[in-house]
C-alpha positions in Angstrom: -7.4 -15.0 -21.6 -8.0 -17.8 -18.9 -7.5 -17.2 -15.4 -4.9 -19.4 -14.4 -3.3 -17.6 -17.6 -4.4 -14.6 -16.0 -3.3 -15.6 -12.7 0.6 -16.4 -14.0 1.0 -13.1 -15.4 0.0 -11.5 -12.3 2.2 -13.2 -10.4 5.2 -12.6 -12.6 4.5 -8.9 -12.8 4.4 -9.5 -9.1 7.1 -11.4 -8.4 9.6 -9.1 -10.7 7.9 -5.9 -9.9 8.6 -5.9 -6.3 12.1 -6.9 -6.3 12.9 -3.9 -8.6 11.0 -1.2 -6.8 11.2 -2.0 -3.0 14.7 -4.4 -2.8 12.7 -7.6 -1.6 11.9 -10.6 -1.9 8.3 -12.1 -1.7 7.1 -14.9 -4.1 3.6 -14.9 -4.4 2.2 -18.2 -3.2 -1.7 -17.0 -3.1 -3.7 -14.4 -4.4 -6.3 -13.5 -1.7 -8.2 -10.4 -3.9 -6.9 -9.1 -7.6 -7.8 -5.5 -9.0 -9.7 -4.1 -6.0 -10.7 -0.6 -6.8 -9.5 1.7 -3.8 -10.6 4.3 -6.1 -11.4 5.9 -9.4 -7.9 5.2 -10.6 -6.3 3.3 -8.2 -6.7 -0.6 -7.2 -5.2 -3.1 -4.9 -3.5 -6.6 -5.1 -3.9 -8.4 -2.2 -1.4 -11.8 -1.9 0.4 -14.3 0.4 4.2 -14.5 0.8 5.0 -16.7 3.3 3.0 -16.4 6.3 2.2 -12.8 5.9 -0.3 -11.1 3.8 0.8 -8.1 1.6 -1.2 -5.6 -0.2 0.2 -4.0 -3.6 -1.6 -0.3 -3.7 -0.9 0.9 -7.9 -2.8 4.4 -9.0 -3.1 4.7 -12.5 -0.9 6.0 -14.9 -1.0 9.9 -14.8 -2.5 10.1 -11.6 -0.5 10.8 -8.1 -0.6 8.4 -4.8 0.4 9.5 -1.7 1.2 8.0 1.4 -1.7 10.0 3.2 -3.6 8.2 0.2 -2.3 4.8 1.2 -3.4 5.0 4.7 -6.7 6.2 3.6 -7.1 3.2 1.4 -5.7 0.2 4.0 -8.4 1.8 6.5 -11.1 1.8 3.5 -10.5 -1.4 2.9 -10.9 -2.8 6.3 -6.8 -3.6 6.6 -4.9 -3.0 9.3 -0.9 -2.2 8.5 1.9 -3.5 10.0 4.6 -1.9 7.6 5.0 0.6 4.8 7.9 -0.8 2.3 9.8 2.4 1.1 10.8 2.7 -2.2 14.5 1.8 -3.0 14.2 0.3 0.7 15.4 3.8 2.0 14.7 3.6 5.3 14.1 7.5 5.1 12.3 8.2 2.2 9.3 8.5 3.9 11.0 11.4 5.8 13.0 13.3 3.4 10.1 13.5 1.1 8.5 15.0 4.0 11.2 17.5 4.9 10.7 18.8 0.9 6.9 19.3 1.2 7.4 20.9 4.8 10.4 23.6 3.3 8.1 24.2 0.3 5.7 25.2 3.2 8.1 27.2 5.2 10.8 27.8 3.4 12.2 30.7 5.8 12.3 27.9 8.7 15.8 26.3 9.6 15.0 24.2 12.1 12.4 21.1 12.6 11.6 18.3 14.7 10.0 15.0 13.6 6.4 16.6 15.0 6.9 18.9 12.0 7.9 17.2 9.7 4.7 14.1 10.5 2.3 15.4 8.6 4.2 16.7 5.2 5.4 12.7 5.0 1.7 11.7 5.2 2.3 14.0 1.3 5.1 11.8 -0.5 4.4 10.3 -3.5 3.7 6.4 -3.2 2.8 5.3 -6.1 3.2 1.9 -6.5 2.7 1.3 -2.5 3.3 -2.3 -0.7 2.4 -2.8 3.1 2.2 -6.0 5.1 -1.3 -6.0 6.5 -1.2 -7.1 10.2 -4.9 -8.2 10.7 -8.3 -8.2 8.4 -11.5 -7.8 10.9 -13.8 -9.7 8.7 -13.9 -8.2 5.0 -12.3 -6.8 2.7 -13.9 -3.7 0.9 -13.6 -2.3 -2.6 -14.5 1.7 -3.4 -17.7 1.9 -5.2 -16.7 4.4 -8.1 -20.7 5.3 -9.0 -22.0 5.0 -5.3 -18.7 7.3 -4.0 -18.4 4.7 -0.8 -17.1 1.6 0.5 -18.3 -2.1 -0.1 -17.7 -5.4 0.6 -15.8 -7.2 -1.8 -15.6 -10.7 -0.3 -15.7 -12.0 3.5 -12.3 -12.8 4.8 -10.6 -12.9 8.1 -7.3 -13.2 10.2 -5.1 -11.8 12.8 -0.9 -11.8 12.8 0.0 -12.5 16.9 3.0 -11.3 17.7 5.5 -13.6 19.3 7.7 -11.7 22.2 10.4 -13.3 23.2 
């Protein structure tokens, strides 16, 4: 297979995957890194929509991502995260899944705050994960399966400014 052959069908499993599993939009207009392993059997898809930069976080099939995972990975990779897309764009997944791990935990208590409940979300499953990175300080890194650390993958640089108005 080519690589602009290669290239198109990443996109289009892109470009329909997304749609279907976080409710929106973003065509892919540039591949900035494909496959980076962010693990033994998980890797990364880094891309343009836009003018923002998203990051596609897939674990292998038969293997479990978190969103403790995902934050792991983001700060492994050198990325820094403006926003976690929910699945289904339920703006409280993140927190339900969290209220499950924490009653499995304590399943006599009744009562909770969000202080409680901060942790057990850092437990829901995330598997495939997309996040709109905010700022890369130089690099991005890939996981080094054989050496068990970090590495970089290829130089690369930028930093979203917020606009208040």
């Amino acid at each position: 297979m080519k690589v602009s052959e290669y290239n198109l069908m990443r996109q289009r499993e892109c470009n329909e995957l997304i749609p279907r599993l976080f409710h929106v939009y973003l065509p892919v207009t540039r591949f900035l890194g494909e496959d980076i392993e962010t693990g033994p059997h998980s890797y990364a898809v880094l891309f343009e929509s836009g003018r923002d930069t998203y990051a596609l976080l897939m674990a292998a099939p038969g293997h479990e991502q978190t969103l403790g995972d995902v934050q792991r990975i983001a700060k492994g990779m050198g990325v820094k995260v403006q926003r976690f897309f929910p699945p289904e764009a339920d703006p409280l997944y993140f927190y339900h899944e969290g209220v499950k791990h924490f009653q499995k935990a304590y399943p006599a208590r009744k009562q909770w705050n969000k202080d409680d409940i901060r942790f057990y979300q850092s437990l829901a499953s995330y598997s495939p994960a997309l996040i709109r990175i905010s700022a890369i300080n130089g690099s991005i890194r890939r996981f080094n399966v054989h050496r068990n650390e970090w590495q970089t993958a290829f130089e690369y640089s930028f930093r979203k400014i917020p606009v208040i108005s």
